[in-house]
C-alpha positions as CSV (number, residue, x, y, z in Angstrom):
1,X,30.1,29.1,1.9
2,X,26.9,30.8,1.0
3,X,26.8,33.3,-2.0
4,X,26.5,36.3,0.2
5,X,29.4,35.3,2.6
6,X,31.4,34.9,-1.2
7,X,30.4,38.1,-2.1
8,X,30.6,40.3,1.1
9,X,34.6,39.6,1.8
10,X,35.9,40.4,5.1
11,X,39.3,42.1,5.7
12,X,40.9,40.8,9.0
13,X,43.2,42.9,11.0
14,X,46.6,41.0,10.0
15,X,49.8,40.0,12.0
16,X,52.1,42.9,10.6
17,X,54.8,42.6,13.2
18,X,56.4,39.5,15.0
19,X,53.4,38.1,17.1
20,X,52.0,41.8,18.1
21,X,48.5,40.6,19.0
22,X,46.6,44.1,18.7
23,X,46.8,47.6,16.4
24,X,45.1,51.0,16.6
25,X,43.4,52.4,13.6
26,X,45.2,55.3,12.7
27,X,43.3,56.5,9.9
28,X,41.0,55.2,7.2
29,X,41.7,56.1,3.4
30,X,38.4,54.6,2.4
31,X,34.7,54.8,3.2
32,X,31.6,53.0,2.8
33,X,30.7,53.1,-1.4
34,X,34.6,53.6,-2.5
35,X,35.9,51.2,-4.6
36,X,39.3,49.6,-3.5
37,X,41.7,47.1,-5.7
38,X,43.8,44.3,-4.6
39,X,46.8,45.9,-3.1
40,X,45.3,49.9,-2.1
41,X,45.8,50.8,1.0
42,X,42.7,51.2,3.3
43,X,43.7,52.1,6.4
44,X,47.1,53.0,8.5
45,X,47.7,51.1,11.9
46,X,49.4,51.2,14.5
47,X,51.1,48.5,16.4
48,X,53.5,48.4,19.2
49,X,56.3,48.5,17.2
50,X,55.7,51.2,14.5
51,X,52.8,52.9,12.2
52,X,51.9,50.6,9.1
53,X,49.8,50.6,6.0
54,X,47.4,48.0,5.3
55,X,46.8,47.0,1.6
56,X,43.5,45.5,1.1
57,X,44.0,41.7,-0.3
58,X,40.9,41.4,-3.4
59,X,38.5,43.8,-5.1
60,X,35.2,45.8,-4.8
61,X,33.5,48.1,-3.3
62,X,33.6,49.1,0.5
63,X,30.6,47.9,2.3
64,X,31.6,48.6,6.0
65,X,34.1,50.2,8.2
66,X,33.5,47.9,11.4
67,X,35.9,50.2,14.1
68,X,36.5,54.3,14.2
69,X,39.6,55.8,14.1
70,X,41.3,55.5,17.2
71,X,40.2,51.9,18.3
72,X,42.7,49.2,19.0
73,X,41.4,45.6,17.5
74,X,42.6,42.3,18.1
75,X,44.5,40.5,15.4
76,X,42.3,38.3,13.3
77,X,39.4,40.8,14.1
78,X,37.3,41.9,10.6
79,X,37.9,45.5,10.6
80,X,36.5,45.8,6.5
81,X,34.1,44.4,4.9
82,X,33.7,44.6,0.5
83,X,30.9,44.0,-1.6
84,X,33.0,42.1,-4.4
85,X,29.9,41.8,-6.4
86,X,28.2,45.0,-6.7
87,X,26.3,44.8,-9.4
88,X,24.0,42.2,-8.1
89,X,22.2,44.7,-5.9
90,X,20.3,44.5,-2.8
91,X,18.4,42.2,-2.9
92,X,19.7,39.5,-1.5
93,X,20.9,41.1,2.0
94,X,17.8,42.9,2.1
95,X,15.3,39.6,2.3
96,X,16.0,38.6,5.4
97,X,14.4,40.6,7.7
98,X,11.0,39.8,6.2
99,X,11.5,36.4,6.6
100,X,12.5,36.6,10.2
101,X,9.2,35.9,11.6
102,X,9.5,32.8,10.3
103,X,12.6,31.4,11.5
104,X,11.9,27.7,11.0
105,X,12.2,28.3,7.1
106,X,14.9,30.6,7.5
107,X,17.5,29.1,4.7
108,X,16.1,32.1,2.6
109,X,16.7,34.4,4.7
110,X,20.5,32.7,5.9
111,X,23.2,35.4,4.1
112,X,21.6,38.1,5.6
113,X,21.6,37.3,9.4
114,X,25.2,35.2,9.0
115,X,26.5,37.7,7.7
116,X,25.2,40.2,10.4
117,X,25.8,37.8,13.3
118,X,29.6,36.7,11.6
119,X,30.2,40.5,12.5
120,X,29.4,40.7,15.7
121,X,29.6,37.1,17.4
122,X,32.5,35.1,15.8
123,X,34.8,34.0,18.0
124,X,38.4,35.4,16.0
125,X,39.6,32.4,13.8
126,X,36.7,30.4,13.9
127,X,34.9,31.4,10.6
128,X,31.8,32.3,9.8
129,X,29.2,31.3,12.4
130,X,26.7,30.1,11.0
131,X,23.0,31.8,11.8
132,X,21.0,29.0,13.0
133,X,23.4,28.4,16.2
134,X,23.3,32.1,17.1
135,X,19.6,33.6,16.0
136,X,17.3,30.4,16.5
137,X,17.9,30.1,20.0
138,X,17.0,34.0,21.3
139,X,14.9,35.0,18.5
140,X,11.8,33.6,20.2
141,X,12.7,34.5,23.2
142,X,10.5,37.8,24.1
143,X,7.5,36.8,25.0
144,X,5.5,39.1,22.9
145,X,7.0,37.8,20.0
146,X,5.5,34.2,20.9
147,X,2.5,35.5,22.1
148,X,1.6,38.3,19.3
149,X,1.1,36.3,15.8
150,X,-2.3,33.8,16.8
151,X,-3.0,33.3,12.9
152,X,-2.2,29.7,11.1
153,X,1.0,32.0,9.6
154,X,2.7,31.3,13.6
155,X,2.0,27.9,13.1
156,X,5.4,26.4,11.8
157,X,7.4,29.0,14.3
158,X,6.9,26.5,17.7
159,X,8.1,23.7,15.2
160,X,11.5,25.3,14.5
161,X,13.1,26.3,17.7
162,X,11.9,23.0,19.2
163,X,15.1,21.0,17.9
164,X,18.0,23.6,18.4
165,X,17.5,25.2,21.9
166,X,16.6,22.3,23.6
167,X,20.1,20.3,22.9
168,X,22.5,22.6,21.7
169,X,22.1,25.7,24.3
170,X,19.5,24.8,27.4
171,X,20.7,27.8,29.4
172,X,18.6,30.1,26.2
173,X,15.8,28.6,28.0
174,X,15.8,31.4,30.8
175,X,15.5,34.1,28.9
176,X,15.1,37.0,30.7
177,X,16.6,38.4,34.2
178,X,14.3,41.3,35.8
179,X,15.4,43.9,33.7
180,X,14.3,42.6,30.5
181,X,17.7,41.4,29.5
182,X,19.5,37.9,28.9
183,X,20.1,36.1,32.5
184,X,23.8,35.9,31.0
185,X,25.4,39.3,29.5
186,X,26.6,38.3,25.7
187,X,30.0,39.0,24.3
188,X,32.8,37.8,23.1
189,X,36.1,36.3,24.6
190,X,38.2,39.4,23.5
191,X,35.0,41.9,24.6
192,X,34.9,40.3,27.9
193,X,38.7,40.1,28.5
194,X,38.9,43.9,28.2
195,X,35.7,44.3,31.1
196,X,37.9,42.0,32.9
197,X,40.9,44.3,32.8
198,X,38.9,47.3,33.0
199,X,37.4,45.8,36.2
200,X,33.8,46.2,34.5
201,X,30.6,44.1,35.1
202,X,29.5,42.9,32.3
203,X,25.9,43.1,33.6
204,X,25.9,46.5,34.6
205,X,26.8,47.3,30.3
206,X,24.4,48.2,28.1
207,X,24.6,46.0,24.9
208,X,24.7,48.1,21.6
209,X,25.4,45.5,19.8
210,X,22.9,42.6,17.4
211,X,20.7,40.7,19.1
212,X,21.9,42.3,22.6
213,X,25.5,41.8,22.5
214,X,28.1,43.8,24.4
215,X,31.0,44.9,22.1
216,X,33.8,46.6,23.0
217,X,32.7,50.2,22.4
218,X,29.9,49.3,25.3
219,X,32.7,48.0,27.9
220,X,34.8,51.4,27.2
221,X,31.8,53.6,28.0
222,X,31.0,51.7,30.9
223,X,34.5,52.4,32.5
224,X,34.7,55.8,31.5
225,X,31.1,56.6,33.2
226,X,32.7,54.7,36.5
227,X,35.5,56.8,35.9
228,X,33.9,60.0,35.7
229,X,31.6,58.5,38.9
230,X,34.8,57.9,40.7
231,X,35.8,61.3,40.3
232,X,32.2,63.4,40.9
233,X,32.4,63.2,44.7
234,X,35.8,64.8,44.9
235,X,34.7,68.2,43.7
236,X,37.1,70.6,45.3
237,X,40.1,69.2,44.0
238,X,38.9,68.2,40.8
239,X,37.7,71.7,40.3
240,X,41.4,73.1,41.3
241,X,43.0,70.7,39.3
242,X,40.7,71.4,36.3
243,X,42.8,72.7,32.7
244,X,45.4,71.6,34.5
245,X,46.3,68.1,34.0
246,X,46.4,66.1,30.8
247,X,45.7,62.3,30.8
248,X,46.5,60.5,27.5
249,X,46.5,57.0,26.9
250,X,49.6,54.5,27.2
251,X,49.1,52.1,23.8
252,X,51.2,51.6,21.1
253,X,54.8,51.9,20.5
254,X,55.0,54.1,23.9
255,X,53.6,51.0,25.8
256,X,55.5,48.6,24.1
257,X,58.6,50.5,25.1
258,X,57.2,51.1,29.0
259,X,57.1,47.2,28.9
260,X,60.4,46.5,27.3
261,X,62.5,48.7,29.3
262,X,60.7,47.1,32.4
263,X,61.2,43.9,31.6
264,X,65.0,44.5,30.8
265,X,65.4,46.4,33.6
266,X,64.4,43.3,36.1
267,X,65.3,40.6,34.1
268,X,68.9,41.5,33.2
269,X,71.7,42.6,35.9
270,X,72.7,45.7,34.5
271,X,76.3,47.1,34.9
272,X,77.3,50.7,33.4
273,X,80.9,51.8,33.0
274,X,81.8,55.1,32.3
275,X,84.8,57.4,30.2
276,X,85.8,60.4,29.3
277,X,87.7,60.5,26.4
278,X,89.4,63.8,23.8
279,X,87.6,63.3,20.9
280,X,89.2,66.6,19.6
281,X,90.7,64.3,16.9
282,X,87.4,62.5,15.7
283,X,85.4,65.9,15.5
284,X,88.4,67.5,13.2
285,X,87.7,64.1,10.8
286,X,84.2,64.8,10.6
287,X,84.7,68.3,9.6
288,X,87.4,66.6,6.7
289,X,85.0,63.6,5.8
290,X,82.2,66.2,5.2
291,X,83.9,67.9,2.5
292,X,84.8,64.1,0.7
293,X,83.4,64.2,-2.8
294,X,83.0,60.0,-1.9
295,X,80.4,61.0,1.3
296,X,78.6,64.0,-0.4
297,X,75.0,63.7,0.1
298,X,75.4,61.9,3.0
299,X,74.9,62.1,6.7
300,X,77.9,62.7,8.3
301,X,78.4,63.8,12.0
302,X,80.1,62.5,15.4
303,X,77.7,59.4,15.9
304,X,79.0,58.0,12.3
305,X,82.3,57.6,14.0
306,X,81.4,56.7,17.0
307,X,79.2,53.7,15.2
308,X,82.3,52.8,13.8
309,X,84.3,52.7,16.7
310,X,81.8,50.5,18.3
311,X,81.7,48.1,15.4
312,X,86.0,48.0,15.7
313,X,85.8,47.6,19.2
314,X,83.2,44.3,18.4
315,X,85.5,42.9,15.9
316,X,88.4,42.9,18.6
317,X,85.8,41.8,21.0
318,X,83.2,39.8,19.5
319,X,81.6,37.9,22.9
320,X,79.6,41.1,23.7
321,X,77.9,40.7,20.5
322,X,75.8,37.8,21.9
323,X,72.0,36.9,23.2
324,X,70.8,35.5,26.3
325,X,68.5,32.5,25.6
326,X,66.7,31.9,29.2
327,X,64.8,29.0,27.8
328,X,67.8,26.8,26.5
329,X,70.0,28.3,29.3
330,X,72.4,29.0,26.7
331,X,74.1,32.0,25.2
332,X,73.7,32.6,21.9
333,X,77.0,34.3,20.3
334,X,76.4,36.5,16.8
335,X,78.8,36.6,13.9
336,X,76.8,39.5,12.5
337,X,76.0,42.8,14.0
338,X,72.6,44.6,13.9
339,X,73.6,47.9,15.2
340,X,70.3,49.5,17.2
341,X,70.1,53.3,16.7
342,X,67.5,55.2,19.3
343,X,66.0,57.0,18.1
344,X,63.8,59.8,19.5
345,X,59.6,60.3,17.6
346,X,56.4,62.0,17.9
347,X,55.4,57.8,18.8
348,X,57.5,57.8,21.6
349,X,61.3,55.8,21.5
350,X,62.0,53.1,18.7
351,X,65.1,51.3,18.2
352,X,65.3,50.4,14.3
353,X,68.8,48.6,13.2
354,X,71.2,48.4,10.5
355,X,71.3,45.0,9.1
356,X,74.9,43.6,9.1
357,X,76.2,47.0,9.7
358,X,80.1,45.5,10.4
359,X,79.9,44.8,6.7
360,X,79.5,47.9,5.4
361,X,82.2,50.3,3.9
362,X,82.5,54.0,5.9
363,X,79.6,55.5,2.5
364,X,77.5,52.5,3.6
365,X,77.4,53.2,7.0
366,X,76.7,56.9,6.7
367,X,74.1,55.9,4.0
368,X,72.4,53.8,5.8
369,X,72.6,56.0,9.1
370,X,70.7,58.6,6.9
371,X,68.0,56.6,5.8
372,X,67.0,55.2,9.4
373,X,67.0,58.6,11.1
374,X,65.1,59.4,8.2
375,X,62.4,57.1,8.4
376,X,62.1,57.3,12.1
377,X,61.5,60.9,12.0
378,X,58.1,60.0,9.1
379,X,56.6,57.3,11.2
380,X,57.4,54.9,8.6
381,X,59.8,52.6,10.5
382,X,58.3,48.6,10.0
383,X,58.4,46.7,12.6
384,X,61.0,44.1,10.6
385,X,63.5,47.0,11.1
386,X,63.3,47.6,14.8
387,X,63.6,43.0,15.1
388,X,66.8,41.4,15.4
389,X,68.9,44.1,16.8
390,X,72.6,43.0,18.4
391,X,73.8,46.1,20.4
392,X,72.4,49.8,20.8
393,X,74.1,53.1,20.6
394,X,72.1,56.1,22.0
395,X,73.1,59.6,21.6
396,X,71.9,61.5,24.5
397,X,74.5,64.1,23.4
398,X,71.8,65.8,21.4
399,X,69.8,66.9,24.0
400,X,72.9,68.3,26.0
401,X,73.5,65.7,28.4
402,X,77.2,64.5,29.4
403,X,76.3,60.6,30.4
404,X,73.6,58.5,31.4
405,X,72.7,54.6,32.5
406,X,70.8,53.4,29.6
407,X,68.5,50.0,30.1
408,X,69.7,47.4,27.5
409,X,67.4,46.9,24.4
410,X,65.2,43.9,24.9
411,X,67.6,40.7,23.5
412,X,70.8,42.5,22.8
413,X,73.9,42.5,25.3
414,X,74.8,45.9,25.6
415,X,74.4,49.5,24.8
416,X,76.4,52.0,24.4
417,X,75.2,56.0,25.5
418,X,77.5,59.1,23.7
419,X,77.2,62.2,25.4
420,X,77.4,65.8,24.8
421,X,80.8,66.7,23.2
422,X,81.9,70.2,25.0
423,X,85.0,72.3,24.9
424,X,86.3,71.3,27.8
425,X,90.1,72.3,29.4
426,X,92.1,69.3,29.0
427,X,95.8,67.8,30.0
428,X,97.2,67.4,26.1
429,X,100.8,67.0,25.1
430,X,101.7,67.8,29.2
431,X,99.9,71.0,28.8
432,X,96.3,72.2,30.2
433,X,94.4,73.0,26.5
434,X,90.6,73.5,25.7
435,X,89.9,70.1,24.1
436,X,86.7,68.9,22.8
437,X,86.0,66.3,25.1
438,X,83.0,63.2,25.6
439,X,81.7,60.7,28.0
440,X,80.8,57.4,26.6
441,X,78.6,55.2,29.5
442,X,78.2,51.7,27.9
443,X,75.6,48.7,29.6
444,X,76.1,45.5,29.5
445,X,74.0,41.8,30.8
446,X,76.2,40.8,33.7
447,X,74.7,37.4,33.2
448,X,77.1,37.0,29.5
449,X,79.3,40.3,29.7
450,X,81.7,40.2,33.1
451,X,83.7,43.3,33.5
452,X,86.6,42.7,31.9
453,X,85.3,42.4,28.6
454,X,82.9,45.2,29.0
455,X,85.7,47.2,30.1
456,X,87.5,46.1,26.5
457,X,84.9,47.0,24.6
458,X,84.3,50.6,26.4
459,X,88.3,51.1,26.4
460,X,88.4,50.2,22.6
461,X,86.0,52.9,21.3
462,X,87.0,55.8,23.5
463,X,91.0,54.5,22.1
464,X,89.7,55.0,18.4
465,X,87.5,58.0,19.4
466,X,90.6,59.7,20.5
467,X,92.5,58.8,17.3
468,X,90.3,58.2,14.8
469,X,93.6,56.5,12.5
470,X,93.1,53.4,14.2
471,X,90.0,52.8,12.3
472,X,92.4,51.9,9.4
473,X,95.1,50.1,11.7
474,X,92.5,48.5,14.0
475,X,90.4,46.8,11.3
């Protein structure tokens, strides 16, 4: 490692989630000429899962923000890159570029263009690339560079580029196509990957990028100007529909959830069972339990009970707390329940859990309720909260809605919906009464859950919704 690449550190976009591949820069807390320390957060990201803050791993001063706001970057992409060394000055970055003419005795001039070309040619995981394998090969390419210099000075130039193009890259040898550019567009794997998706030509984009390569600002602007080509000829409606329509982008946690749900959706046989149940009882000890001196300060409300219904109903029926393994063919039963809470955000859905929520006391629960709605509601769920879930409750009861056919969480066995609790008249004690009265709609796998034990498990925790004292006989 050369003394430049030691002192201009690079800051790679990390794995901050379980195998998420890509993240969207948020917002940057830094700019070029701050000074950052080990540990200070430089940027917030976000990933499919949830929006996370990225502490920067060693010291200095910031050299170069490599992506704007808004841009989603591959994992194990730079994104930062530190001077940790500042008081050595300029010097040596700046001597490269008047030694490039003479590329044959480029060692001098190495940290300069490897550390310019490690930026925008390094395939991600690789290292540093080092300068001679990218520059010496096109940097005597145009002709009028080969032609211009007839002094002595030009002399060692043929003598350098003689070794390396010749064996390591023939196909440099054709320099040019008829428009002045390289016969073959340059970019890297990720950069074209994205034209590919986009359904872009790479030789129709015009490189921004060092030494003519495409990055993957250049492929965006190339399908937006096809876009906005696409739609030119079809002027009348375009015009009518104009102020009228909103397009916004489907990335992070809203995408990841589109692609969950779908996969859930075709993957596992649904079945929904619903009932309606008098949870007159339960909404009387809610009104009780928030004047306990035990729960004060904490969140207490309906979907408390009814998490602790369903956590009774798993302990009497513990084979719907269980996993589908398609790979080993096998199902995989859980001793422990991660209860999933939906939970509505600016993001889009998220389902964090609370972590062996069968163990926890009645205060725990409620505590631990609070906290997750909480952070939900900032942004600041991590993704290690919403991995691992068991079983899902949703409360679409919030919104006014009596029942629904929710899709399974991704790796869980069942969910369970709550709906709107209403005053509703009701056959109680042989007589017709107003009763405040639910419908609970649970989904289950079909493939691990048969009907009679998701029938159990539903019965169960509309019996201890409708008396509530069973949570004390029943557990």
């Amino acid at each position: 490692m050369t003394a430049v690449e030691q002192r201009f550190r690079e800051f790679k976009m990390p794995d901050v989630g379980e195998g998420l591949t890509e993240a969207e820069i948020l917002k940057w807390f830094v700019a070029p000429g701050d000074t950052v320390t080990d540990g200070q957060v430089v940027c917030e990201v976000e990933t499919a899962k949830a929006a996370v803050e990225l502490p920067i791993p060693f010291d200095g001063v910031v050299h170069e923000l490599r992506f704007d706001e808004g841009t989603t970057v591959d994992v194990g992409t730079p994104i930062i890159s530190v001077d940790t060394d500042p008081g050595a000055g300029e010097a040596a970055p700046q001597a490269a570029p008047a030694a490039g003419e003479a590329v044959a005795e480029a060692p001098a001039a190495a940290p300069e263009s490897e550390e310019k070309e490690g930026r925008q040619a390094n395939l991600v995981g690789y290292g540093a690339a080092p300068a001679s394998t990218k520059r010496r090969p096109r940097k005597p390419l145009p002709s009028a560079q080969r032609s211009a210099p007839a002094p002595s000075a030009a002399a060692p130039a043929p003598q350098a580029p003689a070794p390396a193009p010749a064996p390591a890259r023939p196909e440099a040898a054709p320099e040019l196509n008829g428009s002045g550019r390289p016969a073959r567009p340059l970019a890297k794997p990720p950069v074209r990957k994205l034209a590919k998706d986009l359904g872009i030509d790479l030789e129709t984009v015009t490189p921004s990028g060092a030494d003519g390569i495409i990055t993957r600002e250049d492929v965006h602007a190339a399908a937006e100007a096809a876009q906005a080509a696409r739609e030119t000829p079809v002027a009348a409606p375009a015009t009518a529909a104009q102020g009228r329509e909103r397009r916004v982008p489907v990335k992070g946690v809203r995408k990841a959830t589109a692609q969950a749900m779908v996969n859930s959706a075709f993957t596992a046989p649904h079945v929904t069972e619903f009932v309606t149940v008098d949870v007159t009882r339960t909404m009387k000890l809610v009104s009780e339990l928030k004047q306990d001196p035990e729960l004060a300060g904490l969140r207490v409300n309906p979907l408390l009970l009814v998490a602790k219904a369903l956590l009774v109903a798993i302990r009497r029926n513990p084979d719907i707390n269980a996993t589908w393994d398609e790979g080993n063919q096998e199902i995989v039963y859980k001793d422990y329940v991660n209860l999933g809470i939906a939970a509505a955000t600016p993001r889009g859905l998220i389902v964090p859990n609370i972590k062996d929520a069968d163990a926890k006391t009645l205060p725990e629960l409620a505590s631990a309720l609070g906290e997750l709605v909480g952070t939900a509601r900032e942004g600041r769920t991590s993704p290690a909260e919403m991995s691992g879930g068991t079983i899902t409750i949703t409360n679409v009861g919030v919104f006014g809605i009596d029942a629904g056919t929710p899709i399974i969480n991704p790796g869980e066995s069942a969910i369970l919906a709550f709906g709107a609790v209403k005053l509703q008249p009701w056959v109680h004690k042989g007589e017709v009464k107003p009763r405040q009265v639910t419908t609970l709609a649970l989904s289950f796998d079909h493939r691990l859950v048969d009907g009679e034990l998701g029938s159990k498990v539903l019965a169960d925790v509309a019996a201890v919704l409708e008396r509530p004292k069973r949570l004390i006989t029943w557990a």
